[in-house]
N, C-alpha and C positions, 0 to 999 in steps of 0.2 A: 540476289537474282542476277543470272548471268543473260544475258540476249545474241541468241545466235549468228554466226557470221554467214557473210553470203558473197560468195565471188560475185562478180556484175561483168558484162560485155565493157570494154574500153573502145575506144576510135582507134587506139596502135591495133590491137586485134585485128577489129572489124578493115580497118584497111588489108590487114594482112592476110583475112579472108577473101577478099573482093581481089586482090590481086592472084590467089592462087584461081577462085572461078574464072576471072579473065584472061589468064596463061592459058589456064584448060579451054576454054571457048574461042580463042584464038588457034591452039592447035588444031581444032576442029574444024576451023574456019567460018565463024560465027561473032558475030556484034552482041551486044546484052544489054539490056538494062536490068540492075541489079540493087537490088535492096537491102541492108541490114537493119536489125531492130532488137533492142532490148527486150528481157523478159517482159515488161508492160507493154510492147507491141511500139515503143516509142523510136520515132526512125534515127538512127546513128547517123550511117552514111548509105548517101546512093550515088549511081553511076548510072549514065544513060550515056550508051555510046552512041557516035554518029553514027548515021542510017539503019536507027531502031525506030518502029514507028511508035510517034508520042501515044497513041491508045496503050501501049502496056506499060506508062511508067505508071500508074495509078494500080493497074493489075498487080505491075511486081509491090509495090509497098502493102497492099492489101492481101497478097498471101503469105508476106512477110509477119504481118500484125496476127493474121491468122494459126499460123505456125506457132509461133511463139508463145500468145496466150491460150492454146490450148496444148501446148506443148506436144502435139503430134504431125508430122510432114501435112502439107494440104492434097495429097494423093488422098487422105482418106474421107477429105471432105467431098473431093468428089467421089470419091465412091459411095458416102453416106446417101448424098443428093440420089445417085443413081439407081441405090438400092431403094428409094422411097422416101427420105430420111429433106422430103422438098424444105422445110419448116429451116432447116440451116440456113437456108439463101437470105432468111429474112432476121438473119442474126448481123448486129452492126459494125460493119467493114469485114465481113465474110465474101474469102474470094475461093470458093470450092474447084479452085484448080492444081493438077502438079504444079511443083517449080517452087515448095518454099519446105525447109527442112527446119526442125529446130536445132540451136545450139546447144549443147550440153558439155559442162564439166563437171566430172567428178559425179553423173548423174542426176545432176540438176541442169534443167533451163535455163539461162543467161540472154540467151534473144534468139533469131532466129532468119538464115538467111535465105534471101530469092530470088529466081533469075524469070524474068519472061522477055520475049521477043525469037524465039526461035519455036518452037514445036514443045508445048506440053512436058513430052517426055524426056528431052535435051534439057531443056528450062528445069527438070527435075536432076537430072543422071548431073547436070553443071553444078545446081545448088547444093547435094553430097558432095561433089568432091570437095568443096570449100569446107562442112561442118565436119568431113572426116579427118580433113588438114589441122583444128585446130591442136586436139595433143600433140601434132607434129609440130605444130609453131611453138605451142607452150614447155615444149622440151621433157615433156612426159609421153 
């Protein structure tokens, strides 16, 4: 019997996600607090930059956990919530807001990363550009 293998999130990675979200969010002229997390929703790394208010570091790590173990962006939790779908909110460490994407290589889940402290939809457009960096990091 052979047992399949499975790429995992690393900390060199995830650092090297969190610094392309933060180039990007800086040219924009924006502070973050930013969360990475492995496929279990387990947190890697975060960052919480100065003059981010402390209410969204709990936000960004809970759309982060979110993301990840259901492996779809948290855009569509909220939209689930929105279209009626209330019974999510009461799923544990559900945060049905934009701002957290999953990772994926090779089509699989790995973890998944999130940015809040700016607006929703910034906190979402900033958390893409990190998960679409990674084949560029990874040289593929």
């Amino acid at each position: 019997m052979e047992l399949p293998s499975k790429k995992v999130l690393t900390l060199e990675l995830a650092k090297r996600i969190a610094d392309v979200c933060t180039d990007f969010a800086h040219e924009k002229g924006f502070v973050i607090d930013l969360a990475i997390v492995d496929a279990g929703g387990h947190l890697i790394y975060f960052e919480r930059e100065d003059g981010v208010s402390v209410g969204t570091v709990q936000v960004a790590i809970m759309k982060a956990q979110s993301s990840a173990v259901f492996g779809t962006p948290s855009k569509q939790f909220e939209i689930n919530v929105r279209e009626g779908l209330i019974g999510m909110v009461a799923l544990p460490g559900m945060a049905p807001f934009e701002g957290a994407v999953p990772i994926k290589v090779d089509g699989d889940v790995i973890g998944a990363v999130a940015v809040s402290g700016v607006t929703k939809e910034i906190d979402g457009e900033i958390a893409q550009v990190g998960a679409d960096a990674v084949a560029r990091i990874l040289g593929g």
